[in-house]
C-alpha positions, 0 to 999 in steps of 0.5 A, spaced: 786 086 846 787 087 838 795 089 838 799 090 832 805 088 833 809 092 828 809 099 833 816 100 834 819 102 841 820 109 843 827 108 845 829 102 843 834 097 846 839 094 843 838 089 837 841 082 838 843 079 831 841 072 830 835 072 835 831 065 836 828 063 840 829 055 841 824 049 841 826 048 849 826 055 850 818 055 846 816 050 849 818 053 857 814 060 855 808 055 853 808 051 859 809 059 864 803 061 860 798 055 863 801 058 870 796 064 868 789 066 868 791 071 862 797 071 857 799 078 860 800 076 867 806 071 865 809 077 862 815 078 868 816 070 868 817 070 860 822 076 860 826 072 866 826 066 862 829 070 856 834 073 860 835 066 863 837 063 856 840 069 852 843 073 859 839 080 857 833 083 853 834 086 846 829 089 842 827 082 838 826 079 845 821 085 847 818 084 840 817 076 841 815 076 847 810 082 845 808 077 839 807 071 843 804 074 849 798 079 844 800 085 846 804 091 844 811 091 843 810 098 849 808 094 854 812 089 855 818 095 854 815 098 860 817 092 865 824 091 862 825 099 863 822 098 870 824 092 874 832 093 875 833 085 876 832 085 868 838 087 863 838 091 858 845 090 854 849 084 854 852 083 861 859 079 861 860 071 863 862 074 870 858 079 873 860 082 880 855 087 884 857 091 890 853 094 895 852 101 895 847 101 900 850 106 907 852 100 911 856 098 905 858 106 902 861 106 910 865 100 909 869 101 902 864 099 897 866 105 893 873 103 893 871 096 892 867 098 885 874 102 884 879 097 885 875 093 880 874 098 874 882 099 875 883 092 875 879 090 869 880 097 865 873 101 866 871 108 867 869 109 875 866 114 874 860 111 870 854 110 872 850 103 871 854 096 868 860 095 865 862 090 862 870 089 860 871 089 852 872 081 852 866 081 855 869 076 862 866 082 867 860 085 868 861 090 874 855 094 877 854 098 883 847 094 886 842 095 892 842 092 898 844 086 899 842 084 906 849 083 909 849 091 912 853 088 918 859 085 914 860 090 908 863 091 904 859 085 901 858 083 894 856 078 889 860 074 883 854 071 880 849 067 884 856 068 890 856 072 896 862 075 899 862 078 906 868 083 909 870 083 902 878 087 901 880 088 895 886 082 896 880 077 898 876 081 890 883 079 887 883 072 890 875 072 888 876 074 881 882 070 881 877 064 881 873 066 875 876 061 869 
């Protein structure tokens, strides 16, 4: 395919100022791409590997990948509009996922979610991530996390937390430095 990288993004996300990729960051998607049969199909790792390095996808990301991988900025924009997995906004040093999922709903994840929107000053009425104004905290209602017999059950990052009342949220964000 012979695509011109200079079409914009129907509905773009949001630019990061000062985006570059580095030369460790280079060479990791050059090492993705031998994994592939064709560029393309590298297209998700590439975007995690981003999202690895800069901790979302901005528009310039879409470009470069776009860019990088010979495709139009469109597709790669599609699959960062697709899997959730993939942020589209900067996201806080500390990211905090609650369960909603029924088992999880039934057990207090929605007052979970609220005590950390008061706690942290968010609105709990909003949909999809918030992220405090310093930029510490990233709260977010999230699918099933696959603990359907302990909820409420959350995530502080790469850490489960099983039976979570909000004076053991209180003690898990305490820890957050």
């Amino acid at each position: 395919m012979n695509a011109m990288h200079t079409d914009p993004i129907p509905n773009p996300l949001q630019h990061q100022s000062g985006f570059s990729v580095t030369p460790a960051l280079e060479a990791e998607v050059n090492e993705l791409l031998t994994h592939y049969p064709e560029k393309r199909a590298a297209s998700l790792m590439v975007l995690h590997a981003i999202q690895d390095a800069f901790g979302w996808i901005s528009q310039e990301a879409v470009e470069w990948t776009a860019k990088k991988l010979d495709l139009q900025p469109i597709n790669i924009y599609e699959i960062v509009t697709f899997y959730p997995m993939l942020r589209q906004q900067p996201m806080g040093k500390y990211q905090i996922k609650v369960c909603r999922t029924l088992s999880c709903a039934l057990g207090g994840a929605y007052e979970l979610r609220e005590h950390f929107c008061k706690k942290f000053g968010l609105d709990a009425h909003a949909h999809g991530p918030q992220t405090t104004k310093d930029g510490k905290f990233t709260v977010e209602f999230v699918e099933c996390l696959a603990s359907c017999g302990t909820p409420p059950v959350m995530m502080c990052n790469d850490d489960f937390y099983e039976n979570v009342s909000h004076a053991k949220a209180d003690e898990i964000v305490g820890k957050c430095k």
